[in-house]
C-alpha positions, 0 to 999 in steps of 0.5 A: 343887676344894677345898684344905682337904680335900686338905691334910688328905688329905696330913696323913693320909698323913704321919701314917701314916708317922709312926706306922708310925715310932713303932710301931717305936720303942715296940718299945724306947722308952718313950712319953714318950721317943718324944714327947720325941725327936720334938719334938726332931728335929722343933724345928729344921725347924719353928724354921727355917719359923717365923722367916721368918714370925715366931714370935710369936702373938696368941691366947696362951691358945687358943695353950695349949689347943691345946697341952695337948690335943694332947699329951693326944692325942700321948700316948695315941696313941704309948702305944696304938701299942704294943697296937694295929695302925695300923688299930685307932688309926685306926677309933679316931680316926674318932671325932674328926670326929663330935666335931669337928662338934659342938665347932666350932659351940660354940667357934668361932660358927654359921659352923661349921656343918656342912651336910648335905652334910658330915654324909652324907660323916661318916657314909660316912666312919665306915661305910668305917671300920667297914667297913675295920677292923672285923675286927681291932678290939679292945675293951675293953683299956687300949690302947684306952681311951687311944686313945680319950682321944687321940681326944677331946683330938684333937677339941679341938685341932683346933678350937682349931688352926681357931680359931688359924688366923684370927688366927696364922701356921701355922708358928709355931703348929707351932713351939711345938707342938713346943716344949711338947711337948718340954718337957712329955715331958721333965718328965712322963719325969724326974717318973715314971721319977726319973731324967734322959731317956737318949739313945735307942740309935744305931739309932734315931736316923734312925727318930726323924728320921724321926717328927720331919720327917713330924710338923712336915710333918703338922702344917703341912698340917693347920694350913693345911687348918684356915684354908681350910675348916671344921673339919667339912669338913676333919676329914671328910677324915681319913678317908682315913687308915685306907686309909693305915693299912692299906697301912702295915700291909702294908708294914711290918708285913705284915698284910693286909686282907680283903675287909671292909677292902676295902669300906671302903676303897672307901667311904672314897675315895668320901667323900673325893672327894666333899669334894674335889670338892664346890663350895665355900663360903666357911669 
């Protein structure tokens, strides 16, 4: 059984927890307030895993890249949270392993990649998509356009998290994720709203908690599916997460899928089981 897959499966899901959380913040928060907090709630936890293995890093520029993209992708995901459904964000980032695929062989060597197994399970994986969410996507606002910027630095950033996963320890690499987070939010907030960043309103609190520990758990299984596998291969199973997103859609926000989403999701297991239990090569 492949272990990449399945990591990344499990990133998926904590990834729709946090976003169903960040949907109910950005009903009162901004944005950057939102990123900010997360990194905050987020910055114990992943100090505390990082330390036993230490926090220092080799590839301090690839380190930077990953950074700035990934806040790039955090950003515009957390902005679009507030016009889109959690099933329209995640049609939208579907774009991601197509580009990921094309990226990792250009920035990472030719032992990345894809063979033609896995470009079969990208295309299943997208008609799912389309299939599963086609109904309720809409196009052309600024919502999507900015989902759409987050998929693209997304692709970036993972395949610089593949390439830091041969060199650095996983736990240390969230960690000043986070870090840089925080800082960039708070310096972009007090830039653009001239004014320091204010406590969020009591109410809140756990739900920012809450974003904060499914991220650093999100971003541990993704960092640690990136260095068992290829980016292609792991990035293929991300595509469970719309079937995540739509049941997240159910509970929290009481929308129900129909008989397209049905279909799609049927097709996207069908993908992802075929990555998981494909045999596996060497990454």
């Amino acid at each position: 059984m492949r272990r990449g897959p399945l990591f990344m499966i499990l990133a998926g899901l904590l990834f729709t927890v946090m976003l169903g959380l960040v949907k109910v913040a950005r009903e009162e928060l901004s944005a950057l307030e939102v990123v900010c907090w997360r990194s905050v709630t987020a910055l114990p936890l992943s100090f505390v895993l990082a330390r036993r293995a230490g926090i220092a890093v080799k590839s301090r520029r690839t380190l930077l890249v990953r950074c700035v993209l990934g806040f790039g992708a955090v950003f515009g995901f957390f902005t679009a949270a507030k016009g889109l459904t959690m099933a329209q964000l995640s049609l939208v980032s579907k774009l991601q392993p197509i580009l990921i695929a094309v990226l990792a062989p250009l920035a990472l060597g030719v032992s990345e990649k894809s063979d033609k197994s896995v470009w079969v399970v990208l295309g299943l994986g997208l008609a799912g998509s389309a299939l599963l969410l086609s109904p309720d996507l809409s196009s052309g606002s600024i919502y999507g356009l900015l989902a759409l910027f987050a998929a693209v630095s997304s692709a970036g950033a993972h395949v610089a998290v593949r390439a830091l996963g041969k060199t650095d320890n996983p736990f240390a690499l969230v960690f000043w994720f986070q870090l840089f987070l925080c800082v960039a939010a708070v310096a972009a907030f007090v830039a653009t709203e001239r004014t320091l960043l204010p406590l969020p309103p009591a109410h809140l609190w756990w739900t920012l908690v809450g974003v904060g520990v499914s991220t650093t758990l999100a971003q541990l299984a993704m960092t640690r599916a990136y260095q068992l596998d290829k980016a292609s291969t792991v990035a293929a199973a991300s595509y469970a997460g719309p079937l995540f997103a739509v049941v997240g859609d159910i509970l929290f926000f009481a929308a129900w899928p129909d008989a397209w989403a049905l279909g799609g999701g049927a097709l996207i297991v069908l993908a992802g089981a075929w990555l998981v239990f494909s045999p596996r090569q060497p990454p």
